[in-house]
N, C-alpha and C positions, 0 to 999 in steps of 0.2 A: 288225827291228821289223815285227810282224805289221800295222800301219797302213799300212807303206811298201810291202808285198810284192807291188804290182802299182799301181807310181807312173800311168803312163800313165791308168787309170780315175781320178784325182784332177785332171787336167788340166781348166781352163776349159771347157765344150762348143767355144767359138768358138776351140780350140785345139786341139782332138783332129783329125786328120787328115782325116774326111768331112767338115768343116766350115770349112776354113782357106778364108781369102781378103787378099789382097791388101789394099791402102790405098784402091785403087779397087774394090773389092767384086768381082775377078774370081776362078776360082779355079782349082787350078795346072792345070786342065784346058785351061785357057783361051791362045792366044799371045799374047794381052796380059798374062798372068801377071805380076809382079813379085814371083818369089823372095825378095828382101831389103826387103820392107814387109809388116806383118801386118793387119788388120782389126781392133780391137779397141771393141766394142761400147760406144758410153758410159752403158748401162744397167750394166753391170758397171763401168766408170770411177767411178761417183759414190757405190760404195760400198765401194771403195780408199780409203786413207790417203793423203794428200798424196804422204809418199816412193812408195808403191806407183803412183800415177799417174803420178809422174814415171818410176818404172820401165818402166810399161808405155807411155811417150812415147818411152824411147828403143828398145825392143824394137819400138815399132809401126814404126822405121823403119830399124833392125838385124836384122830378121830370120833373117836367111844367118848371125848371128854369135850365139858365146857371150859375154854381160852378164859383166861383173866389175863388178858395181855395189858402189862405195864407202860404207861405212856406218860411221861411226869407224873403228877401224883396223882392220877387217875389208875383206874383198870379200865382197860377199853374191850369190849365185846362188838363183834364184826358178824355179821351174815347168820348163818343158822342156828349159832350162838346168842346174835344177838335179839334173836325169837325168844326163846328163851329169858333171854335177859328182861325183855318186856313184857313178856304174857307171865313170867312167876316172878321175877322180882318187881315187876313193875316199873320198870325203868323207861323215861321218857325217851324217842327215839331225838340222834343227836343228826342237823341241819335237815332236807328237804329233798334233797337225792333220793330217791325210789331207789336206786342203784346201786347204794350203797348203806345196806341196812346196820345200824352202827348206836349202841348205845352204849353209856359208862357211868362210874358211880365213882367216887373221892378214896382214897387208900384206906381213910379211917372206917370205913364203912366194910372192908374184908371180910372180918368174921361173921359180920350179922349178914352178906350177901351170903359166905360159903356157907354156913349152915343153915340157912332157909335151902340152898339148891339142893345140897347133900341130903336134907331132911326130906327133898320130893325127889329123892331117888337117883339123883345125878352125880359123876363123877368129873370134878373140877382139876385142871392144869394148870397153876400159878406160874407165869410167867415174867420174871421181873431180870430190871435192867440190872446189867451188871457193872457199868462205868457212868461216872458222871456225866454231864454235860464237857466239862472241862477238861478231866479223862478222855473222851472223846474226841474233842478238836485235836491234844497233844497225837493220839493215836492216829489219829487220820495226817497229819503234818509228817510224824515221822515211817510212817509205811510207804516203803519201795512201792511196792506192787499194789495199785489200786485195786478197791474192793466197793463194796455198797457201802456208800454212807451213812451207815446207819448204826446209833448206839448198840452195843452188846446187850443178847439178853439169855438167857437162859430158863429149862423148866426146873425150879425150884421145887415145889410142891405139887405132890395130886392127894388130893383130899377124895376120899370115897368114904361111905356112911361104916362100915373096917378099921379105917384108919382116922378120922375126923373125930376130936375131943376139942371140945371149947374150955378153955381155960377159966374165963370169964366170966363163964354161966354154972353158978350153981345149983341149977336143977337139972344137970349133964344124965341123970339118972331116967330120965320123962324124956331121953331122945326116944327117935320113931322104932331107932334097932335095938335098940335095949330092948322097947316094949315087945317087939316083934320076938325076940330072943326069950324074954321071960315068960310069954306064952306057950310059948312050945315049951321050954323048960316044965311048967306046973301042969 
């Protein structure tokens, strides 16, 4: 897709590399740095969509990680995640917007997505809904005080190549850390 063929120039300004900072507005030049917090500007926040704030609430404080952000029964992967999502998992980019680089993959597909990421060295932030659809209308009916309309989500799981064991796969022994581990071991 000739819209996609140079993802990086579609990235937010306050997301493109000369421009990254921290929660605390430092930036990685800096040794107060915080690698795993981002900046994210709330002039740009307040013309997100509810779910996309809440996105960018968990990414402002995941940074170090790839989003598997839950959206019915997809994972949705957004912006410099979802670089990632396309160049290693392969994932086709989803509609036409330059602007909005965005791809996703079916729930059933979880384990076999985390552990090809985790396998090339990345650390994953599972982000899943935490009330239904139906849960959610009743909650938004009975709340006093208006909020974002947006189902509850929470971070569940981070998978890092540490903590990541496939249940499913028995040949868990032939992961990349194992190997890396057993060589230095012998």
């Amino acid at each position: 897709n000739d819209l996609h063929s140079n993802p990086h120039d579609a990235l937010p300004e306050f997301l493109k590399p000369e421009n990254i900072k921290d929660l605390k507005g430092n930036r990685p030049d800096s040794p107060e740095y915080d690698y795993s917090t981002l900046y994210v500007p709330s002039t740009f926040l307040k013309n997100q969509t509810p779910a996309m704030r809440q996105f960018w609430d968990f990414k402002s404080h995941n940074f170090d990680k790839v989003l598997f952000f839950k959206l019915g029964k997809f994972y949705e992967m957004f912006f410099d995640d979802a670089i990632i999502g396309n160049q290693i998992l392969d994932l086709n980019w989803v509609g036409n917007d330059p602007k909005k680089l965005h791809v996703g993959f079916p729930e059933k597909l979880l384990e076999y997505k985390a552990e090809k990421l985790v396998s090339a060295g990345f650390k994953i932030a599972v982000i899943e809904q935490m009330e239904t659809v139906e849960q959610f209308k009743n909650r938004i009916k009975s709340e006093k005080v208006k909020s974002d309309k947006v189902i509850k989500r929470e971070l569940c799981n981070v998978l890092t190549k540490g903590t990541y064991y496939n249940y499913n796969n028995e040949n868990n022994s032939n992961s990349k850390y194992d190997n890396e581990n057993n060589q230095k071991n012998n």
